[in-house]
Backbone as XML, in Angstrom:
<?xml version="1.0"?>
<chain id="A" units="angstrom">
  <residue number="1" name="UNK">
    <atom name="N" x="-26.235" y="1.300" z="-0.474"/>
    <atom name="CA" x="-24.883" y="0.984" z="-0.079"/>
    <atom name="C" x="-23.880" y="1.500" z="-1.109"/>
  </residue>
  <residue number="2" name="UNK">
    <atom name="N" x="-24.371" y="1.254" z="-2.474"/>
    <atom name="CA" x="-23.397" y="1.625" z="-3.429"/>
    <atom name="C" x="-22.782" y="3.254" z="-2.854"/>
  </residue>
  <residue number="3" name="UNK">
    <atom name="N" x="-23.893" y="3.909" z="-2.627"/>
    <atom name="CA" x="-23.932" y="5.256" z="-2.781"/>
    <atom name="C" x="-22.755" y="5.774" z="-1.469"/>
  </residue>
  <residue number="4" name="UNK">
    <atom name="N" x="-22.070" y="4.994" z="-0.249"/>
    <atom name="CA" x="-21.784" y="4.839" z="0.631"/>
    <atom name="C" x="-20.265" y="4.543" z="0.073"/>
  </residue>
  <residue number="5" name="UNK">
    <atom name="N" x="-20.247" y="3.516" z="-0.607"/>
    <atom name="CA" x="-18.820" y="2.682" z="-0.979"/>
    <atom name="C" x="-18.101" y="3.009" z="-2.084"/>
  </residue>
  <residue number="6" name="UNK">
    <atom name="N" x="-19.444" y="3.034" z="-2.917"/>
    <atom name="CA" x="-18.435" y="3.874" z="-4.306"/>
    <atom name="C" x="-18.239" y="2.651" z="-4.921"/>
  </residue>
  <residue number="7" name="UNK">
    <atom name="N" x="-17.893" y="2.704" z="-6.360"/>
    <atom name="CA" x="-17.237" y="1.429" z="-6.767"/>
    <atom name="C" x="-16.066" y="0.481" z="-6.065"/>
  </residue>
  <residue number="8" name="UNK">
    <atom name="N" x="-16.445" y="-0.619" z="-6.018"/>
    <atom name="CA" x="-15.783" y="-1.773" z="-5.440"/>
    <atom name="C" x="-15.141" y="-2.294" z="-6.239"/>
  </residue>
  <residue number="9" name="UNK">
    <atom name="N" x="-13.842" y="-2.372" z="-5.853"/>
    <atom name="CA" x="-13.002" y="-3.337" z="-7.353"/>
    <atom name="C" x="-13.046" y="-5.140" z="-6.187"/>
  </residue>
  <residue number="10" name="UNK">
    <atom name="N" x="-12.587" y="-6.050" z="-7.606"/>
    <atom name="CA" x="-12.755" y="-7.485" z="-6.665"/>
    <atom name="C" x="-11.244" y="-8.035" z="-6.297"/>
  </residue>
  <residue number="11" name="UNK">
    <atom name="N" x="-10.997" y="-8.588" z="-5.260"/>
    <atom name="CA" x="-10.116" y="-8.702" z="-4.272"/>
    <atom name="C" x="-9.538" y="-9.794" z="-5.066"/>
  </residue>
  <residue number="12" name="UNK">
    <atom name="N" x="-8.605" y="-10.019" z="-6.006"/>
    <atom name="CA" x="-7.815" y="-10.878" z="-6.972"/>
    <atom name="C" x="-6.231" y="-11.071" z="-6.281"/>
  </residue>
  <residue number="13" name="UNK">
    <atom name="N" x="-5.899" y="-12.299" z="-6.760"/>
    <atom name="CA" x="-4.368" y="-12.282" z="-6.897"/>
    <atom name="C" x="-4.159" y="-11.681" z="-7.719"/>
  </residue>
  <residue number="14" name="UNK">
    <atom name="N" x="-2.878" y="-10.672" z="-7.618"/>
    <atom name="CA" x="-2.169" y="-9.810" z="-7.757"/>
    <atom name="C" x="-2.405" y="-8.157" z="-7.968"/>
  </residue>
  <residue number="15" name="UNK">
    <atom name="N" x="-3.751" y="-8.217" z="-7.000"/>
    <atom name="CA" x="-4.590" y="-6.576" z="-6.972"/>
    <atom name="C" x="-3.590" y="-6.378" z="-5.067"/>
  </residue>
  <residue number="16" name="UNK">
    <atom name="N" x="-2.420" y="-7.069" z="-5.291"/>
    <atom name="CA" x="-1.987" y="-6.057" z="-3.695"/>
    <atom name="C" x="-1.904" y="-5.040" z="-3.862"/>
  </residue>
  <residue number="17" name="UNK">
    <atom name="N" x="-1.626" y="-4.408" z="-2.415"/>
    <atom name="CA" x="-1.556" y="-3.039" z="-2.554"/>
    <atom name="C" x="-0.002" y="-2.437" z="-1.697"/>
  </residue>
  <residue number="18" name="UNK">
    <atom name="N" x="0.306" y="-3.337" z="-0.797"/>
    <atom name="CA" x="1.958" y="-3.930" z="-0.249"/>
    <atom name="C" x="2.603" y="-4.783" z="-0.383"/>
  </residue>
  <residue number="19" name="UNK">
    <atom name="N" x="3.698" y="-4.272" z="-0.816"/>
    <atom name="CA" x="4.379" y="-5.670" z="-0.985"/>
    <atom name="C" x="5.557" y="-5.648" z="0.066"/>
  </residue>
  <residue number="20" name="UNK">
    <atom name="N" x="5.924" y="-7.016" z="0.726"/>
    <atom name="CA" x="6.771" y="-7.019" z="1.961"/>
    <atom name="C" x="8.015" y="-8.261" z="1.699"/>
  </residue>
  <residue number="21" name="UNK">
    <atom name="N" x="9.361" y="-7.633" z="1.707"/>
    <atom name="CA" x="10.712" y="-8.155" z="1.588"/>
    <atom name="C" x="11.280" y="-8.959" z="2.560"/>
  </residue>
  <residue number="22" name="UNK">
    <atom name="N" x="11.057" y="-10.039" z="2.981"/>
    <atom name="CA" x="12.220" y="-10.211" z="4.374"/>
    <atom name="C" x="13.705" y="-10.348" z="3.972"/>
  </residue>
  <residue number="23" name="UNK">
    <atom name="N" x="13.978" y="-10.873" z="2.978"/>
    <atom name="CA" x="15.021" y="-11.853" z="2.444"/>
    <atom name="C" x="15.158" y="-11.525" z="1.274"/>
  </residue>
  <residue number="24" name="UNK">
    <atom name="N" x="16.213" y="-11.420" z="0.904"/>
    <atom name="CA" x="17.657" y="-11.114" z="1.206"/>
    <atom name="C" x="17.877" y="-9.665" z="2.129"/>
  </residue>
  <residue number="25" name="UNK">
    <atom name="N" x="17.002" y="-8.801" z="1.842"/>
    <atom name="CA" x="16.807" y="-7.381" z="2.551"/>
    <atom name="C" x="15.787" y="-6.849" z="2.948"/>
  </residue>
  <residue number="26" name="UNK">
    <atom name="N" x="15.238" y="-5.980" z="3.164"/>
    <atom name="CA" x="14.401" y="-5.503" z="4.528"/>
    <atom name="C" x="13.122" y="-4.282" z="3.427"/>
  </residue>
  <residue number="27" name="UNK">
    <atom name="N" x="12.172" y="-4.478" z="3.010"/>
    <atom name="CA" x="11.989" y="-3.449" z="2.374"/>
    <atom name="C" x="10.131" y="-3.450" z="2.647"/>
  </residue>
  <residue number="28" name="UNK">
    <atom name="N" x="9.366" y="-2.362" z="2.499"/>
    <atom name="CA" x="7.840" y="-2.511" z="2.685"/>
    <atom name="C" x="7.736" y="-1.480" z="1.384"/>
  </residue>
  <residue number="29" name="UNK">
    <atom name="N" x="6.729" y="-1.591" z="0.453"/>
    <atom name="CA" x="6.415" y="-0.686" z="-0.370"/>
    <atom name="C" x="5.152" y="-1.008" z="-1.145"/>
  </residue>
  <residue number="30" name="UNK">
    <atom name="N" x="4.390" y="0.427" z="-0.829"/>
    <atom name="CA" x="3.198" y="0.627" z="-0.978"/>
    <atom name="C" x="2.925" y="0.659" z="-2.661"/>
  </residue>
  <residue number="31" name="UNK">
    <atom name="N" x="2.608" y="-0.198" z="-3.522"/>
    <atom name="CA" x="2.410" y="-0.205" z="-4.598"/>
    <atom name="C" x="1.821" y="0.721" z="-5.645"/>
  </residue>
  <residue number="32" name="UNK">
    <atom name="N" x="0.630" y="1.203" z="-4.853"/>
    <atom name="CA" x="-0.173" y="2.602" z="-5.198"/>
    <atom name="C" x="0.903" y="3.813" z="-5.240"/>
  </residue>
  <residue number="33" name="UNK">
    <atom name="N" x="1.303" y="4.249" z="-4.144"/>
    <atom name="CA" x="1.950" y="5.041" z="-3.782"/>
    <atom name="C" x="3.747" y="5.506" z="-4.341"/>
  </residue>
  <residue number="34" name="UNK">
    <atom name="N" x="4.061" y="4.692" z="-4.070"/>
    <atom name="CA" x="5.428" y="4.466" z="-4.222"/>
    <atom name="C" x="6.125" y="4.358" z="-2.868"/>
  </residue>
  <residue number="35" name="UNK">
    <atom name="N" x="5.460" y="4.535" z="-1.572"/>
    <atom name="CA" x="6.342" y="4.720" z="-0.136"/>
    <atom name="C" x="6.813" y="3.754" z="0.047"/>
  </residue>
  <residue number="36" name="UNK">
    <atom name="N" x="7.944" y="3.921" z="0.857"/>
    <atom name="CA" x="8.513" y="2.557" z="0.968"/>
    <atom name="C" x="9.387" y="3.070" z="2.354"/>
  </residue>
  <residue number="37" name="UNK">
    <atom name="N" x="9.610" y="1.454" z="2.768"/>
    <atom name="CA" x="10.556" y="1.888" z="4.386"/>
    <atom name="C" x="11.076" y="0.546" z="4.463"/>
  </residue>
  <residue number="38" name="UNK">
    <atom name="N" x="11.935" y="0.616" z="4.921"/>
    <atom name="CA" x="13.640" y="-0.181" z="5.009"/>
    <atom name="C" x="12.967" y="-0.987" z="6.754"/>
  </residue>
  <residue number="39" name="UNK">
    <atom name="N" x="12.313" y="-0.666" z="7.353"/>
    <atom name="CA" x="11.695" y="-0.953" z="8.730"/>
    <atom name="C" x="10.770" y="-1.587" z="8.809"/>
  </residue>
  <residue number="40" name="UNK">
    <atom name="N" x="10.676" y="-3.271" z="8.128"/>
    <atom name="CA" x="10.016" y="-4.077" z="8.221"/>
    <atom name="C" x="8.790" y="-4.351" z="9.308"/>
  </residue>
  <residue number="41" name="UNK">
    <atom name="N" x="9.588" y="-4.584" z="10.311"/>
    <atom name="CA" x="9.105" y="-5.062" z="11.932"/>
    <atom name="C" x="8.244" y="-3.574" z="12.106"/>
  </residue>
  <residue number="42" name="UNK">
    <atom name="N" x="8.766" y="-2.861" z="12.387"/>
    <atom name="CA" x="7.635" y="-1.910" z="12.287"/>
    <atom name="C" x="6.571" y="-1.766" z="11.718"/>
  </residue>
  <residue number="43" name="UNK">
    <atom name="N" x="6.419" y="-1.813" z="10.534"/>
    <atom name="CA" x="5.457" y="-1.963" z="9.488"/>
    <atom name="C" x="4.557" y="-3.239" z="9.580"/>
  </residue>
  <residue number="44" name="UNK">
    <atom name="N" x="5.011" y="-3.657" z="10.542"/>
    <atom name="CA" x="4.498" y="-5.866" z="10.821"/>
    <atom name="C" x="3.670" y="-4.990" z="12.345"/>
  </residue>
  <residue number="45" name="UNK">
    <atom name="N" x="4.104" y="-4.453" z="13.144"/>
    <atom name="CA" x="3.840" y="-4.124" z="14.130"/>
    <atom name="C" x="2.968" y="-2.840" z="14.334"/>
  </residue>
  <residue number="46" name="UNK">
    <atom name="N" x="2.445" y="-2.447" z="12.847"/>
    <atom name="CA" x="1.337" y="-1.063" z="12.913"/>
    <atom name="C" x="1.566" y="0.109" z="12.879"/>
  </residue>
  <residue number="47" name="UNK">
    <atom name="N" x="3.013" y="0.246" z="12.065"/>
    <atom name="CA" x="3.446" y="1.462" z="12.085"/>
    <atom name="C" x="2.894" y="2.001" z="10.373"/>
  </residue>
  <residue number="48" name="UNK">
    <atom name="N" x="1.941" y="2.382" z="10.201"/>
    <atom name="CA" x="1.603" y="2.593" z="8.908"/>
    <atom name="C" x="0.985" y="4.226" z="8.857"/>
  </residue>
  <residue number="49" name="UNK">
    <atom name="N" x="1.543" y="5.013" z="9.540"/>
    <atom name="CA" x="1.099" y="6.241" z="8.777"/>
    <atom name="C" x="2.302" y="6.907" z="8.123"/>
  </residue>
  <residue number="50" name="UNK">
    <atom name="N" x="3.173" y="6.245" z="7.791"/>
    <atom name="CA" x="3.516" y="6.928" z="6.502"/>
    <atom name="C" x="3.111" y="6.491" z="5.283"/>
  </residue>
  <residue number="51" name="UNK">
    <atom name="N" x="2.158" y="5.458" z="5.293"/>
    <atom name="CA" x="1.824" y="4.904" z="4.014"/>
    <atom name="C" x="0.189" y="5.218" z="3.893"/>
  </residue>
  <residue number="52" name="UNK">
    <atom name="N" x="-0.750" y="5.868" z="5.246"/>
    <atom name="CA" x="-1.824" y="6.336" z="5.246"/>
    <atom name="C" x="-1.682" y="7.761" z="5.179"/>
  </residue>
  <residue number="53" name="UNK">
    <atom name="N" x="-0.331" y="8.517" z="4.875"/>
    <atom name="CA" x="-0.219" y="9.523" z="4.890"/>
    <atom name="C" x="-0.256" y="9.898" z="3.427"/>
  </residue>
  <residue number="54" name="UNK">
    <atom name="N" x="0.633" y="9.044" z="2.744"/>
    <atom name="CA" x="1.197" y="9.092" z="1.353"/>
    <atom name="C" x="-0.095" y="8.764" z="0.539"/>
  </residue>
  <residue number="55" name="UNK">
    <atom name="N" x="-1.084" y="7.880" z="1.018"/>
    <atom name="CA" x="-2.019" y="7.365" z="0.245"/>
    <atom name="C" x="-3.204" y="8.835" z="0.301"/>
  </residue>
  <residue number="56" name="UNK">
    <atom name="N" x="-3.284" y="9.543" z="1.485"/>
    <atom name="CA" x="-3.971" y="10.632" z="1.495"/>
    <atom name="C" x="-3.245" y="11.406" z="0.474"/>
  </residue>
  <residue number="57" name="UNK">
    <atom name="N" x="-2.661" y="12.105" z="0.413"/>
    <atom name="CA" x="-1.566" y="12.911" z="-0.095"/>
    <atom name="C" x="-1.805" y="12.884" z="-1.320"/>
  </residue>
  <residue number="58" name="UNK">
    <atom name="N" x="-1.566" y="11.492" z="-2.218"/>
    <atom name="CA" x="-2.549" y="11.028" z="-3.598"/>
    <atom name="C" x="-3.425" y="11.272" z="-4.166"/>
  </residue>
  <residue number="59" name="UNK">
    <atom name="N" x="-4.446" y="11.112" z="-3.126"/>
    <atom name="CA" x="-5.616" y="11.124" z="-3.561"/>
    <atom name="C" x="-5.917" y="9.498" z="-3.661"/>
  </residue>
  <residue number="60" name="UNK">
    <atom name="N" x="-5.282" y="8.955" z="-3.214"/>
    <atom name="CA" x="-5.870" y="7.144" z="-3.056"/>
    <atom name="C" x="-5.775" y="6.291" z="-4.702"/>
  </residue>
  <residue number="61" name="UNK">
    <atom name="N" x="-5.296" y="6.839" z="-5.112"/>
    <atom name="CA" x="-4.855" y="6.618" z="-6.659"/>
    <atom name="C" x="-5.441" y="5.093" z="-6.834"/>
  </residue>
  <residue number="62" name="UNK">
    <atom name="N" x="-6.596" y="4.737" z="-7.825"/>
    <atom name="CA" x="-6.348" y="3.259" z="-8.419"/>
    <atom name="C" x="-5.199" y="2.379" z="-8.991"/>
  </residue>
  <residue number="63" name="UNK">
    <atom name="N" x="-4.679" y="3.333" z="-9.247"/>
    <atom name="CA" x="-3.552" y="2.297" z="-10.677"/>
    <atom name="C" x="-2.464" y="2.451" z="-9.922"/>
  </residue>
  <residue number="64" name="UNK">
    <atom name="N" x="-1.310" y="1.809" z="-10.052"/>
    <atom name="CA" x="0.002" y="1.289" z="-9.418"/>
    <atom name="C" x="0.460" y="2.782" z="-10.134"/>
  </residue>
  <residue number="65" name="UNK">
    <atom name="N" x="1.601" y="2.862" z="-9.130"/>
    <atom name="CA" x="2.845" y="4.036" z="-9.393"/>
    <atom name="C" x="3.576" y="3.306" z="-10.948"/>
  </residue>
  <residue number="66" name="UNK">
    <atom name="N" x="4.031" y="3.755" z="-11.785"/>
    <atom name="CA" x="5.114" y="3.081" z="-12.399"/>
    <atom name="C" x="6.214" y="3.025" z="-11.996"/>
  </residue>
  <residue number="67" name="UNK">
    <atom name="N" x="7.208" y="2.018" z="-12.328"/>
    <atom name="CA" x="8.754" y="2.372" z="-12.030"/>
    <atom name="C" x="9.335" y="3.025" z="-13.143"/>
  </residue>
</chain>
């Protein structure tokens, strides 16, 4: 299986990988990546290939973008 999955990191608070705004403003952003979209409800509703696009694009990066 290893050989299949590759290293597994463990599923912790604060290993997200999106973070989602309702309030005060509207924002979705991919932590890895840096993508981000102003189009909440969308993003709630399965609109995610700009963030399966961006994450290809990477190379699927482990470590957070910096600001």
């Amino acid at each position: 299986m290893e050989r299949f999955y590759g290293d597994q990191r463990q599923h912790l608070w604060g290993n997200q990988i999106r973070s989602y705004v309702f309030q005060p403003y509207r924002m979705v952003k991919d932590l890895r990546t840096g993508e981000q979209s102003s189009d909440v409800q969308a993003v709630m509703d399965g609109a995610l290939d700009p963030f399966v696009n961006a994450c290809s694009a990477a190379g699927c990066p482990l470590k957070r973008v910096q600001a």
